[in-house]
C-alpha positions as a Markdown table, in Angstrom:
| # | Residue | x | y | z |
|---|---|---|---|---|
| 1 | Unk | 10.6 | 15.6 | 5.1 |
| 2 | Unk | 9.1 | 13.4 | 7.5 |
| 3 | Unk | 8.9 | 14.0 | 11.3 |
| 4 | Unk | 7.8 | 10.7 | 13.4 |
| 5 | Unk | 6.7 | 11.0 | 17.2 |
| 6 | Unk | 5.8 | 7.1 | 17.4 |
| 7 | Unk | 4.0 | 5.9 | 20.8 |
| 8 | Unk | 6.4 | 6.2 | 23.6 |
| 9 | Unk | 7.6 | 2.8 | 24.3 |
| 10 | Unk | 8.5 | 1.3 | 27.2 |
| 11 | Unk | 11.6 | 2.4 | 29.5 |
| 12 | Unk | 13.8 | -0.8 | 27.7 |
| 13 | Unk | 12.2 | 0.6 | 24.2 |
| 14 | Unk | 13.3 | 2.5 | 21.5 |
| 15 | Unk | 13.6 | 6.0 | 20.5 |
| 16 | Unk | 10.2 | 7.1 | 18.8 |
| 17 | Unk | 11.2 | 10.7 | 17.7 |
| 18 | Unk | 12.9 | 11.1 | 14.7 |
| 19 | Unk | 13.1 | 13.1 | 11.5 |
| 20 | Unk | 14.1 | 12.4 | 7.7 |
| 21 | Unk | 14.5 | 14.3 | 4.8 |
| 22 | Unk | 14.3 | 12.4 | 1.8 |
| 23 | Unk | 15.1 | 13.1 | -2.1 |
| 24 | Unk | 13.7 | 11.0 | -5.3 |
| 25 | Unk | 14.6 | 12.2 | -9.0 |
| 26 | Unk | 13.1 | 10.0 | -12.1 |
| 27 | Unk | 14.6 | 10.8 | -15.6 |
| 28 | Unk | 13.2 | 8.7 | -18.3 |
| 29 | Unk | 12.7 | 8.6 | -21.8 |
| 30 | Unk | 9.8 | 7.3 | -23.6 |
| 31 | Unk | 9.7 | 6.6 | -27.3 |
| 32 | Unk | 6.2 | 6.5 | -29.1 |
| 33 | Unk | 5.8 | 5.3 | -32.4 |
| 34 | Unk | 2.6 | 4.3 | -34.7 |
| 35 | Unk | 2.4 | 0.5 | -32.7 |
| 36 | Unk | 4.9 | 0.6 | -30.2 |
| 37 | Unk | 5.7 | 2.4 | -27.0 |
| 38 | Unk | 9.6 | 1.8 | -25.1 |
| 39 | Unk | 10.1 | 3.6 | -21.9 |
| 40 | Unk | 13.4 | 3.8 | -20.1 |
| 41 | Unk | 13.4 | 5.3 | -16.8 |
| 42 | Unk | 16.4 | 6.2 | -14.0 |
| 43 | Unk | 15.2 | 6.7 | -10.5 |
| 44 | Unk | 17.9 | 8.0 | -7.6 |
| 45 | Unk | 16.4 | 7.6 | -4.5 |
| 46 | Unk | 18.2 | 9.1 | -0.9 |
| 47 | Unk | 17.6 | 9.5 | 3.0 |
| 48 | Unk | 19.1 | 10.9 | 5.8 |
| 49 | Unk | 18.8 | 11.4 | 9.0 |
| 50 | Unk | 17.7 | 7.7 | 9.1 |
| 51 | Unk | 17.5 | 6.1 | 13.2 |
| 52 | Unk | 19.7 | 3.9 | 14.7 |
| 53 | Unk | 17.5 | 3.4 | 17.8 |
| 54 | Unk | 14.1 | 3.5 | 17.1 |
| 55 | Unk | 13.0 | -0.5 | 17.6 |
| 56 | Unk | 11.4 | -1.7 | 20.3 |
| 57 | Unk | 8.9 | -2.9 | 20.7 |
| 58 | Unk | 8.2 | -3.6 | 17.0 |
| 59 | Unk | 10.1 | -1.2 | 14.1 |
| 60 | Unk | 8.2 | 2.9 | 15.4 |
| 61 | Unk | 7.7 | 3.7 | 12.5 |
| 62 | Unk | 9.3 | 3.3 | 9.0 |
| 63 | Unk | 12.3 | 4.9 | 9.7 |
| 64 | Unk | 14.7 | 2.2 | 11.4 |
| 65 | Unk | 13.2 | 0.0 | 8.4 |
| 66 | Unk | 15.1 | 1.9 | 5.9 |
| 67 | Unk | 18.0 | 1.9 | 8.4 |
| 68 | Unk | 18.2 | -1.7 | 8.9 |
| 69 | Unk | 18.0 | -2.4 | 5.2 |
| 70 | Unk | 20.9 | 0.3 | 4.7 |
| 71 | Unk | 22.8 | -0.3 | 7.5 |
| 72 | Unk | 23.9 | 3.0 | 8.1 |
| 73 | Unk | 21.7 | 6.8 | 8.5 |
| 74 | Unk | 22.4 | 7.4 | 5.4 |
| 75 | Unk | 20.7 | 5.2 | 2.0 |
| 76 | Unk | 21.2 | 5.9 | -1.6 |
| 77 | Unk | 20.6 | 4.2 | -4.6 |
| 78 | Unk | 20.3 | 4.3 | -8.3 |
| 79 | Unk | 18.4 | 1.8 | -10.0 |
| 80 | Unk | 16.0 | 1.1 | -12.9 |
| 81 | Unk | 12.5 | 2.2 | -12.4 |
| 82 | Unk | 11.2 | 1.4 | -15.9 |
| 83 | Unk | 12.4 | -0.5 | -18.9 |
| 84 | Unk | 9.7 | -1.8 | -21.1 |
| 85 | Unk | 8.1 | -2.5 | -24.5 |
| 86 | Unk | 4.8 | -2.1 | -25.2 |
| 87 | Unk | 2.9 | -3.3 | -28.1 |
| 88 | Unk | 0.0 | -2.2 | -29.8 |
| 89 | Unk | -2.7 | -2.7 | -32.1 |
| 90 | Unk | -1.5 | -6.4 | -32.3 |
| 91 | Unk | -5.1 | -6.9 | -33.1 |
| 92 | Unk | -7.9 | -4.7 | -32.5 |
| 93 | Unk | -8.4 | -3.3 | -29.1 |
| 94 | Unk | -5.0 | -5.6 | -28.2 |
| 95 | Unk | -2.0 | -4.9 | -26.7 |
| 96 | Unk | 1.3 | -6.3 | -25.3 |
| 97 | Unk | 3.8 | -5.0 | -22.6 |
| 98 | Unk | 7.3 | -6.5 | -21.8 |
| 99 | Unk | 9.9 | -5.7 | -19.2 |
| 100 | Unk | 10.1 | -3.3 | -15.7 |
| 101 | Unk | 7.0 | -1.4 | -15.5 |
| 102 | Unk | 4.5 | -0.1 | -13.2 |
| 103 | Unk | 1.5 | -2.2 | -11.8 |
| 104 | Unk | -1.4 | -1.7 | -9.9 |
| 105 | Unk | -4.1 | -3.8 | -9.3 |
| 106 | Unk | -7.8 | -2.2 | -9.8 |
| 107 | Unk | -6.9 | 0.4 | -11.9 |
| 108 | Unk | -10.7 | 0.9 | -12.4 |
| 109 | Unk | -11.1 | 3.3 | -9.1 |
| 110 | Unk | -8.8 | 5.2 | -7.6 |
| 111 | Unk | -10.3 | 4.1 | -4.5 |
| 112 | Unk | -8.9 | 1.2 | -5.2 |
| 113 | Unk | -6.1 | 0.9 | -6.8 |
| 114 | Unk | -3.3 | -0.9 | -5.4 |
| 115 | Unk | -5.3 | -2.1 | -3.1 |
| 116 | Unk | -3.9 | -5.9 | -3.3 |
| 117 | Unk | -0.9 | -5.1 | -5.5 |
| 118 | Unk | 1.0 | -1.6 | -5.8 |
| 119 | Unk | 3.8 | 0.3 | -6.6 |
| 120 | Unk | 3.7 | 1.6 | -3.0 |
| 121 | Unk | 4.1 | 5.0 | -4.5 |
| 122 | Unk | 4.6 | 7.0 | -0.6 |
| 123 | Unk | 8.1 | 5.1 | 0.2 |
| 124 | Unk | 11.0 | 6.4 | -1.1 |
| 125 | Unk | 12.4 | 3.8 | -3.0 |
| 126 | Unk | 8.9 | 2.5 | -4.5 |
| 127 | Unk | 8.5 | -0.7 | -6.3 |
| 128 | Unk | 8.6 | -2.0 | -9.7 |
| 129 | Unk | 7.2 | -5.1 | -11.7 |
| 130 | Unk | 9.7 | -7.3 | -14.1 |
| 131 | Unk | 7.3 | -9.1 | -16.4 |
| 132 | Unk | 4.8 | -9.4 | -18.8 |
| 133 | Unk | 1.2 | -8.3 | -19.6 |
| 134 | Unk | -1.7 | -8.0 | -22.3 |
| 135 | Unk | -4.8 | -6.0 | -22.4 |
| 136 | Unk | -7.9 | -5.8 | -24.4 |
| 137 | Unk | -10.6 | -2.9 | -24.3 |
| 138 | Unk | -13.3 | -2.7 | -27.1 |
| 139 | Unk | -16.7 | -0.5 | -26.1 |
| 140 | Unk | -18.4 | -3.0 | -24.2 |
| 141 | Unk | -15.8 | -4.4 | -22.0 |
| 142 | Unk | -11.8 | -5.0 | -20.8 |
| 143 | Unk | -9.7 | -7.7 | -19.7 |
| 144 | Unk | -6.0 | -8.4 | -18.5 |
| 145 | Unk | -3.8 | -10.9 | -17.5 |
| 146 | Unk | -0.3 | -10.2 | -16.6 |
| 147 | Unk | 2.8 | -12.6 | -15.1 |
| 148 | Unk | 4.9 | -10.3 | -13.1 |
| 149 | Unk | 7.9 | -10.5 | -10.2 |
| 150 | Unk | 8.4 | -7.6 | -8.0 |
| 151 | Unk | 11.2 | -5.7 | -7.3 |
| 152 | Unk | 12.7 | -5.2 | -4.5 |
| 153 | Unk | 11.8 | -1.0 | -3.4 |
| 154 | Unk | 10.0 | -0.1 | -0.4 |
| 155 | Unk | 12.1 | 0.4 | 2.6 |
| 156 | Unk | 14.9 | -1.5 | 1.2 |
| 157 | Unk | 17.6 | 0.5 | 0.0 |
| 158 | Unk | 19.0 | -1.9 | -3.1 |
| 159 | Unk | 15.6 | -1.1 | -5.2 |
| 160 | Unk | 17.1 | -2.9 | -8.7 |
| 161 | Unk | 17.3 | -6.7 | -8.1 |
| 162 | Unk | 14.1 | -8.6 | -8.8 |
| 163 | Unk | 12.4 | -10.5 | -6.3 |
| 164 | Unk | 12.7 | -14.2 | -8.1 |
| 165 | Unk | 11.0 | -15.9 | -5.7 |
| 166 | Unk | 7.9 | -14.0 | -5.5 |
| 167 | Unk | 6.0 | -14.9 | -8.4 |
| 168 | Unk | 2.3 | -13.4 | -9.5 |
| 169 | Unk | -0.6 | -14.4 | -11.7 |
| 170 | Unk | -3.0 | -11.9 | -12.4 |
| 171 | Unk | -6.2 | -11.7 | -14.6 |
| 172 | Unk | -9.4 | -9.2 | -14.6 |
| 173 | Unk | -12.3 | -8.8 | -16.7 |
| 174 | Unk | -14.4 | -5.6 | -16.4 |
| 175 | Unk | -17.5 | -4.4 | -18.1 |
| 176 | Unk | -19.2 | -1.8 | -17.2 |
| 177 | Unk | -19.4 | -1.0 | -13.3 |
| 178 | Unk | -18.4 | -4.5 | -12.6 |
| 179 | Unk | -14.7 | -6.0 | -12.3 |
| 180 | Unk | -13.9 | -9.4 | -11.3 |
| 181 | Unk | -10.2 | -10.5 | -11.0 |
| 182 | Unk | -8.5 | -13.3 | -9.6 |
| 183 | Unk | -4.7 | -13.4 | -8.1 |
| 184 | Unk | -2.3 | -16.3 | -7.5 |
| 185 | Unk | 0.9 | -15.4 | -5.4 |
| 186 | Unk | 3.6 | -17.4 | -4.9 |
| 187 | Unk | 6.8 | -16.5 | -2.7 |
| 188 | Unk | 9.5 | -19.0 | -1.6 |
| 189 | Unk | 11.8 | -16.8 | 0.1 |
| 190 | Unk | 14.8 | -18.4 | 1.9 |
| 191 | Unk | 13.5 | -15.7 | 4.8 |
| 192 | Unk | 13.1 | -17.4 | 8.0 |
| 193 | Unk | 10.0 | -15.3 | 9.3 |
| 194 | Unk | 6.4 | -16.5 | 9.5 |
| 195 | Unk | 3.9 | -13.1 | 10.3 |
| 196 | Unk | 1.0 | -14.9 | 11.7 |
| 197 | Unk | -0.1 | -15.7 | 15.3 |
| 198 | Unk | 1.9 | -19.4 | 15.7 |
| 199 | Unk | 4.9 | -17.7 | 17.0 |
| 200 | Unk | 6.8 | -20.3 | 14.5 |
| 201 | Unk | 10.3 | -20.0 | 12.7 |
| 202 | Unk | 10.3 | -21.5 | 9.5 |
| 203 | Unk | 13.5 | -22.4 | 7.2 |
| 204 | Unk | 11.8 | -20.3 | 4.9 |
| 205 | Unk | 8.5 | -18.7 | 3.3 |
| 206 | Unk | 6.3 | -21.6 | 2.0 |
| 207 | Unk | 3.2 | -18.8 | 0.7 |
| 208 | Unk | 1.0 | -20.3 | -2.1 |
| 209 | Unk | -2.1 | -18.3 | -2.4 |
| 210 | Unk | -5.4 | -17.5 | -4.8 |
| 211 | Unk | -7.6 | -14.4 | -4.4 |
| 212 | Unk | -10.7 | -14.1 | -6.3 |
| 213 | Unk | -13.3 | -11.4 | -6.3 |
| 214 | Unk | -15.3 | -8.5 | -7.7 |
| 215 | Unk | -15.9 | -4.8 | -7.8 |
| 216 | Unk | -18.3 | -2.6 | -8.2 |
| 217 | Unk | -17.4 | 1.3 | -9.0 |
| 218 | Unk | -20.1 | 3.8 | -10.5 |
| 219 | Unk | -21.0 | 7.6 | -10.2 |
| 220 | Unk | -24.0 | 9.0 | -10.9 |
| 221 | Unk | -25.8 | 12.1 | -10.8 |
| 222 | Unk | -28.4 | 13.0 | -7.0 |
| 223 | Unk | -29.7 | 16.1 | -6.1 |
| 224 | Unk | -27.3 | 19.2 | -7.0 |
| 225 | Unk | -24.1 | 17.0 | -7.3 |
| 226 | Unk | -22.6 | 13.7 | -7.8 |
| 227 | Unk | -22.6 | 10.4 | -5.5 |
| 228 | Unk | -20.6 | 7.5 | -6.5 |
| 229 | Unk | -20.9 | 4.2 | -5.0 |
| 230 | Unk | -17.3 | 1.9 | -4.6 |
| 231 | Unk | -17.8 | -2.2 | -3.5 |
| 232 | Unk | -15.1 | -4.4 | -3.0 |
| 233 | Unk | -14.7 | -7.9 | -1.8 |
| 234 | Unk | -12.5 | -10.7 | -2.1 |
| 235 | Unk | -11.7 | -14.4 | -0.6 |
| 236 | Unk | -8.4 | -16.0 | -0.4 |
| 237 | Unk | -7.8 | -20.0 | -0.3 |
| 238 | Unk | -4.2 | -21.8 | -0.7 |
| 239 | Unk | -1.6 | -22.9 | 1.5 |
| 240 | Unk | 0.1 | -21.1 | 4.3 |
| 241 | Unk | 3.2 | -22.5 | 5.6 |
| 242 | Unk | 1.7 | -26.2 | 4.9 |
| 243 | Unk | -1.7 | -24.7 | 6.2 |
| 244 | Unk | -4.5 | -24.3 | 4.7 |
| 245 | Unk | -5.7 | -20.5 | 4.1 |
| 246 | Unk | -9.1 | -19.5 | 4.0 |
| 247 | Unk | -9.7 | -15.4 | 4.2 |
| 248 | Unk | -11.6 | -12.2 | 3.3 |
| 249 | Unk | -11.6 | -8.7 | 2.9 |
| 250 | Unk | -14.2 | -6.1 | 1.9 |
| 251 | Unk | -15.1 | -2.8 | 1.7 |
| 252 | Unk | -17.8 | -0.4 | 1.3 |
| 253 | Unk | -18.2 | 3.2 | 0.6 |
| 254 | Unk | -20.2 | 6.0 | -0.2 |
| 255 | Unk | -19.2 | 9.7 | -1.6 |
| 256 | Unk | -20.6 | 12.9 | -2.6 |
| 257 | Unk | -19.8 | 16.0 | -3.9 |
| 258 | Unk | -21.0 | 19.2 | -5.1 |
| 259 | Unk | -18.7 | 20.5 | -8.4 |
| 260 | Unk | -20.6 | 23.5 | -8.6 |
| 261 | Unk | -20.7 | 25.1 | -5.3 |
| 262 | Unk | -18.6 | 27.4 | -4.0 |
| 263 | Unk | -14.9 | 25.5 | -2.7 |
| 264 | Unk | -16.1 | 22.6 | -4.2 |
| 265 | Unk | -17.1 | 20.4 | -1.1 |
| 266 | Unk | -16.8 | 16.6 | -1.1 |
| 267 | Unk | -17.7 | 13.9 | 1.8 |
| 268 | Unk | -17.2 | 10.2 | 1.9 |
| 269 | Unk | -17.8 | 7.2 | 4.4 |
| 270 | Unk | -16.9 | 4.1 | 4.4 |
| 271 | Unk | -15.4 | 0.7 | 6.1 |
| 272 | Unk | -12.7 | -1.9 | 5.7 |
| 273 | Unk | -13.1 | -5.0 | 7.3 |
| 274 | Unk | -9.9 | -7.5 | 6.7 |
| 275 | Unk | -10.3 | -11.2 | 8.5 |
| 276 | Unk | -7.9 | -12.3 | 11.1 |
| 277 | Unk | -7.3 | -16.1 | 12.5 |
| 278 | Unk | -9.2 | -16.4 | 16.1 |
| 279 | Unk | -7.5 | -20.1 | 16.6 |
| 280 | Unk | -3.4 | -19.9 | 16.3 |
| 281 | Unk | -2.6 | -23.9 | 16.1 |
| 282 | Unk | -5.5 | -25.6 | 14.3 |
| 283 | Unk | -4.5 | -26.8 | 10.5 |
| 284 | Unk | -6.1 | -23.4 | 8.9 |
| 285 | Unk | -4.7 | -20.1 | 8.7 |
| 286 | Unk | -7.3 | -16.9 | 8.3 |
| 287 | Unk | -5.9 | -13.9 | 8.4 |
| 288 | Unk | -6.3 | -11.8 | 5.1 |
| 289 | Unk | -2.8 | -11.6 | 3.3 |
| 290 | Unk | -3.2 | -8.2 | 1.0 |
| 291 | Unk | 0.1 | -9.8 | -0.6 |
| 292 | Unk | 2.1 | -6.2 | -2.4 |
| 293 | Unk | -0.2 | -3.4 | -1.2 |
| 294 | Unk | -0.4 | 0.4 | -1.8 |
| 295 | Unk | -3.1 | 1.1 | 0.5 |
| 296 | Unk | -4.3 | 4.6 | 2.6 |
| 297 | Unk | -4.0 | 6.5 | 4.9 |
| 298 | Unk | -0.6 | 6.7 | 3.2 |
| 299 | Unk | 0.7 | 8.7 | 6.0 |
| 300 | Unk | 0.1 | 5.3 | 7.9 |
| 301 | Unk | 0.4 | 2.5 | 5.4 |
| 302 | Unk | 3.3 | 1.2 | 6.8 |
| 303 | Unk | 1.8 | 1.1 | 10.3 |
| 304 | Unk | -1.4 | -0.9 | 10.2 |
| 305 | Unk | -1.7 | -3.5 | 7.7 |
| 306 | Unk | -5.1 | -4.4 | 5.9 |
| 307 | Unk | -4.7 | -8.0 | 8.4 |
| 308 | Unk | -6.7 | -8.6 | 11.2 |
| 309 | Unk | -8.1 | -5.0 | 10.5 |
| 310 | Unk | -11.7 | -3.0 | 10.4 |
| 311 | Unk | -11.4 | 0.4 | 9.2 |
| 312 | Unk | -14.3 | 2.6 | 9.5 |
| 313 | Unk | -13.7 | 6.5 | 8.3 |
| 314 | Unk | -15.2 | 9.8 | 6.8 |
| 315 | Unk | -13.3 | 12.0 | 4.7 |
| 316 | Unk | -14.0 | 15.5 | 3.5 |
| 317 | Unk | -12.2 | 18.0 | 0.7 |
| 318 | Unk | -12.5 | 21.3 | 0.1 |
| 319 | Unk | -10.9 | 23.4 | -2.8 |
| 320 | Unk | -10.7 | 27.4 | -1.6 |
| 321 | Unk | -8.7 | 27.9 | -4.5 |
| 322 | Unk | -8.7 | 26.3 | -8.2 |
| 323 | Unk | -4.7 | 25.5 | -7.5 |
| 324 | Unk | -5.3 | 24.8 | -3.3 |
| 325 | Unk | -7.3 | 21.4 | -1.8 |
| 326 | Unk | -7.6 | 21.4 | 1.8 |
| 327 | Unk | -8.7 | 17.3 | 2.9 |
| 328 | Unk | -9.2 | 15.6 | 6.6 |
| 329 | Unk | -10.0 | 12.0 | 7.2 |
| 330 | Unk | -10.8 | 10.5 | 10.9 |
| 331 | Unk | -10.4 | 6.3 | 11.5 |
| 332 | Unk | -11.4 | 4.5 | 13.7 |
| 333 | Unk | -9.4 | 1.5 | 13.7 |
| 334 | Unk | -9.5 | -2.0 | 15.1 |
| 335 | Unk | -8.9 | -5.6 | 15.2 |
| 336 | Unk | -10.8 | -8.5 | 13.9 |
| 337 | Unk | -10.0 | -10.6 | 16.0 |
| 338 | Unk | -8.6 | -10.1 | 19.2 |
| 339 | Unk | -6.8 | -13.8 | 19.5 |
| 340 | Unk | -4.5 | -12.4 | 16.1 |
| 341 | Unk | -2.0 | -10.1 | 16.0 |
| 342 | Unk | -1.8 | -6.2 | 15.2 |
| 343 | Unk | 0.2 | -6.2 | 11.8 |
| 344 | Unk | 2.3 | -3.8 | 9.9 |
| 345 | Unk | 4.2 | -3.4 | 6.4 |
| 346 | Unk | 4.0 | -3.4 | 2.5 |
| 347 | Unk | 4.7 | -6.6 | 1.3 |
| 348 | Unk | 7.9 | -8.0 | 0.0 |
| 349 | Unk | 10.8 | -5.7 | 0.3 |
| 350 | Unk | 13.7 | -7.9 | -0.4 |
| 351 | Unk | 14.7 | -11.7 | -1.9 |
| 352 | Unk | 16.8 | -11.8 | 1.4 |
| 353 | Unk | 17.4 | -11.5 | 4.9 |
| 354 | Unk | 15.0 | -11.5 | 7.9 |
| 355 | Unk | 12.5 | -9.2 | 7.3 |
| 356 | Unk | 9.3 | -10.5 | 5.3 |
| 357 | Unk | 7.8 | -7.4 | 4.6 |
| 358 | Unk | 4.9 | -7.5 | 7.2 |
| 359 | Unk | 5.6 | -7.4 | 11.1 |
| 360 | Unk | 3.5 | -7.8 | 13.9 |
| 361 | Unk | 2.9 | -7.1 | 17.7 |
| 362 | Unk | 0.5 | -8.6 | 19.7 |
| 363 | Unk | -3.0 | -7.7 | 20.5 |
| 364 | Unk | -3.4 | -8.9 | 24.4 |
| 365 | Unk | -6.7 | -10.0 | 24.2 |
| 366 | Unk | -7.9 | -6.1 | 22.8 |
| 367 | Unk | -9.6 | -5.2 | 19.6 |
| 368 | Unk | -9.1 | -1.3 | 20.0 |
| 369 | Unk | -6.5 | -0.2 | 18.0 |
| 370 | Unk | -7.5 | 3.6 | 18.4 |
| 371 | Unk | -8.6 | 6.7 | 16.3 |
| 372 | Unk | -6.5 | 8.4 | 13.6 |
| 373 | Unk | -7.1 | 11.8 | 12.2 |
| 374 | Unk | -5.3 | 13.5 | 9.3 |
| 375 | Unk | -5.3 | 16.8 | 7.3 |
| 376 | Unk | -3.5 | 18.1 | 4.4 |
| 377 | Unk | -2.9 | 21.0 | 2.5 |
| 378 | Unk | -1.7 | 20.6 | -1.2 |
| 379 | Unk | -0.9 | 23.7 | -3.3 |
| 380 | Unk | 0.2 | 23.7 | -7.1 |
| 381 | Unk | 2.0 | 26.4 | -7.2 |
| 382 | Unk | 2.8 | 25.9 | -11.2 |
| 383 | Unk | 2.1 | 23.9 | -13.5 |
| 384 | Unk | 5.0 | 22.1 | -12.9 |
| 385 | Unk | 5.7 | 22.7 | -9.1 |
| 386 | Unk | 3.5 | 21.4 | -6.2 |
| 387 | Unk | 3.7 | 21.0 | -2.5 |
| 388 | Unk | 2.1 | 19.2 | -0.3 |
| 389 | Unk | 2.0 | 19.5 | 3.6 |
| 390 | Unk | 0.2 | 16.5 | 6.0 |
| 391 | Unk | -0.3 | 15.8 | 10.0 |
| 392 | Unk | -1.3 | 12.7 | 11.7 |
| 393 | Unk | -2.5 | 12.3 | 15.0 |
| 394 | Unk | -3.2 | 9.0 | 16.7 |
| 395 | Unk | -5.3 | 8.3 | 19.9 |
| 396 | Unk | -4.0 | 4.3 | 20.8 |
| 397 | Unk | -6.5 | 2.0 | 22.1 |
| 398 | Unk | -5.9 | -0.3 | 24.3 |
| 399 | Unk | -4.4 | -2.5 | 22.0 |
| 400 | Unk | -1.4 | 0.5 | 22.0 |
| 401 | Unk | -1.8 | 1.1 | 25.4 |
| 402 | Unk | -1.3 | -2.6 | 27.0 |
| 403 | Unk | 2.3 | -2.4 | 24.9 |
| 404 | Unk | 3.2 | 1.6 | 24.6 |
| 405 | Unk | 4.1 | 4.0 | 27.7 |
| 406 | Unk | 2.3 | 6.4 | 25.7 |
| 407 | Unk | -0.8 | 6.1 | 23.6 |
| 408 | Unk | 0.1 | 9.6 | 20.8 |
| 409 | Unk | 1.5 | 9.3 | 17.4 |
| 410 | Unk | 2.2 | 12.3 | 15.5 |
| 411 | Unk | 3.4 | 12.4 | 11.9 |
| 412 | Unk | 4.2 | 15.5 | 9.9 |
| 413 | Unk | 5.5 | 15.7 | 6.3 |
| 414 | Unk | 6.2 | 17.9 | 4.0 |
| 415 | Unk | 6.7 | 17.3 | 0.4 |
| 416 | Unk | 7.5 | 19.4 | -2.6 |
| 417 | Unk | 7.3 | 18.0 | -6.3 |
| 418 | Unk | 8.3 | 19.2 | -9.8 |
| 419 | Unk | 8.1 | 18.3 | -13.0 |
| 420 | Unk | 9.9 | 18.8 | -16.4 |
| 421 | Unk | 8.1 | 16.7 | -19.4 |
């Protein structure tokens, strides 16, 4: 269940208060021999209570996202999640996978996994990846490369088809701490959106892109506990629409925790800083294009894109209990640069239609997007049944306030989970 109080828009806006209940079952099968695995998987995915009114200004919200890709309040589906072969032992250390599978970029840390290319596990529908991949590991170090095609998933209620037109290149050597990767996207869309600051409508996407960069994960032992260290940062060159793209993200952060105390406390800080595009109509394009994201705050993910975007936050967990963990985070969120747009979405959602995956309002000369604040209680109440409960407040800056009524956002969900395997 989700429950949305969006900002209050103005009088000619939208309706920002809304509720869904959702539903998502997975059966699969999965076959594991002496050099091969095959997994098969089902997924049935379903909404209602989806809004009919709650546009304007921008979508509030991912709910009249799944209703404008269903058409109706209602959305079902069934559709493929996985169908895949994977080889093994090909040589030593070597393996193969073929077919729809699961993919997420920087598996290394779940800090940042999916950061540039994700499942985007927290919508209903989710996404998949038809395509290929190999992987090597010996003790030293690890490498991939992978050619894959999303699905479409997300908000968009027809979650089988493949997205033909969006194309990736992935490859990633690791050893150690350290990971470098590189990234080429391609999409071609016939999608007649452009999400950048030129206010343009092309015939169609024209998105040719590279990504290149490095990370550094490693925890250690300080003191009575453990610290770990994450470092992430990548640059992006290609062509945008016939311009030329030249961008950057990065981010920084710093944990602790003490697994011997009593509740088990943990604390972590960090920023993300994602480039925007201060001049709108020269011949290069500079906003950072996180391509097919599963980011966090995932209550939020939807609602501020890692474009145009600096993140700083602190986090803290507690666990009372061995099956209870209690966790808050508090962001304070802005823009880049104030001349580009505030920016929203996951990615590609569909091969068709007219929405591109990321949206975008504009700034009005503001930075301040405001401070968001979270908590969540998750409780396993068996081994195979869990529950989880989350709220999220926003304060709008004056980036919200120059385009809301109001400048609060609340978010509450409730989600239960259980598992037979």
């Amino acid at each position: 269940m989700e429950s949305w109080s969006f900002f209050d828009p103005p009088p000619t806006g939208g309706d920002p208060t809304y509720s869904l209940l959702g539903n998502r079952a997975t059966m699969g099968v999965r076959i594991a021999a002496t050099r091969f695995d095959v997994l098969g998987a089902f997924q049935y995915a379903q909404l209602i209570g989806l809004p009919r009114l709650a546009t304007g200004p921008g979508p509030l919200g991912p709910g009249p996202l799944y209703y404008e890709a269903a058409g109706n309040p209602r959305a079902y589906q069934l559709y493929f999640k996985a169908l895949s072969l994977r080889v093994r032992a090909l040589a030593p250390g070597l393996s193969f996978e073929v077919g729809r599978m699961s993919y997420a970029s920087n598996p290394e840390s779940p800090r940042l996994a999916g950061r540039l290319i994700g499942n985007v596990e927290w919508t209903m529908s989710e996404r998949a990846f038809d395509g290929a991949r190999v992987d090597y590991a010996n003790a030293s170090w690890r490498a991939h490369a992978s050619f894959l095609m999303p699905t479409q998933g997300a908000y968009e209620e027809s979650a089988n088809p493949t997205i033909g037109k969006v194309q990736l290149a992935s490859a990633s050597f690791s050893a150690g701490p350290v990971t470098i990767f590189g990234h080429r996207y391609r999409d071609t869309r016939a999608i007649p959106v452009r999400p950048d600051n030129t206010f343009r409508i092309p015939a169609g996407v024209d998105i040719s892109i590279g990504t290149v960069g490095a990370s550094y994960v490693r925890e250690y032992t300080a003191g009575a506990g453990r610290a770990d260290a994450v470092l992430w940062a990548a640059t992006q060159f290609g062509d945008w629409y016939g311009q030329l793209h030249h961008a950057a993200s990065g981010i920084a952060e710093l944990g602790y925790r003490w697994p011997r105390a009593s509740w088990q406390p943990a604390v972590r800080a960090g920023i993300v800083h994602a480039s925007g595009d201060d001049r709108s109509f020269d011949r290069t394009h500079r906003t950072f294009f996180p391509m097919l994201p599963t980011t966090s705050p995932d209550l939020l993910s939807g609602t501020f894109a890692q474009m145009n975007l600096r993140d700083v936050s602190v986090s803290a967990t507690l666990q009372p209990h061995p099956r209870v963990i209690v966790a808050a985070d508090v962001h304070r969120l802005s823009l880049v640069k104030p001349q580009d747009r505030w920016y929203s979405g996951t990615g590609a959602t569909a091969f068709a239609g007219d929405y591109f995956g990321y949206s975008s309002r504009a700034s009005v000369s503001e930075t301040d997007l405001g401070t968001y604040m979270q908590g969540s209680l998750e409780s396993t109440l068996s081994n195979r049944w869990t529950v989880k409960a989350s709220m999220g407040f926003v304060s709008g800056g004056a980036v919200v306030r120059r385009q809301f009524a109001g400048h609060r956002l609340r978010v509450f969900t409730l989600e239960s989970r259980i598992r037979f395997d």
